[in-house]
Residue, then its C-alpha position, 0 to 999 in steps of 0.5 A: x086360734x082365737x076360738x081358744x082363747x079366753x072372753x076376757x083375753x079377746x075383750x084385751x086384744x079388741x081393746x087394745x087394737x082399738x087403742x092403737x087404732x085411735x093412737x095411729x089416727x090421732x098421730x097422722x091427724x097431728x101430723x097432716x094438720x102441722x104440715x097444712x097450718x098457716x106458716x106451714x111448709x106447704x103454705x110456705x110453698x105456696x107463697x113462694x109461688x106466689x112471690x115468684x109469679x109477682x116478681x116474674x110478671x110486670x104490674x098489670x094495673x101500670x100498664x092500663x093505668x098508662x092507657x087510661x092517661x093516654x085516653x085521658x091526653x087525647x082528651x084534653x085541652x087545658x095546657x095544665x091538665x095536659x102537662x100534669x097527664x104528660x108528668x103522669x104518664x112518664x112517672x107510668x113509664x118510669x116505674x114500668x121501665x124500672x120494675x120490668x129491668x128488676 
């Protein structure tokens, strides 16, 4: 069928099947860069992830911090330096408590 159909009605249909080709590819560029863009909903998925991941999971960096007052304590021996790391580490085990409750 094609074979019948004139040089210029080919060159037409070649150009025009090349035009929606671009025209569907720039369409579902558009479309994939809109749902990947910053502030997008994957990356709003993402960040919602992420803020349930930090409200599930205790701050770790409280708990080493504690452990390096402790050390810090068995240390010591200046009754200034001792009562300062004891005020330390219950201000510690206050923030844990109460981000561990929340």
């Amino acid at each position: 069928m094609l074979h019948q159909l004139r040089l210029k009605t080919r060159f037409v249909i070649v150009i025009a099947s090349l035009i929606v080709g671009f025209v569907l590819f720039g369409l579902m560029t558009y479309q994939t860069l809109t749902a990947l863009k910053v502030n997008g909903p994957i990356y709003q998925q993402i960040v919602q992830g992420k803020d349930l991941v930090a409200d599930i999971l205790p701050p770790p960096a409280y708990i080493i911090e504690s452990y390096l007052v402790t050390l810090q304590l068995s240390r010591a021996s200046d009754p200034t330096e001792i009562e300062t790391l004891i005020e330390r580490f219950k201000v510690l085990k206050s923030d844990y408590d109460t981000r561990h409750t929340y």
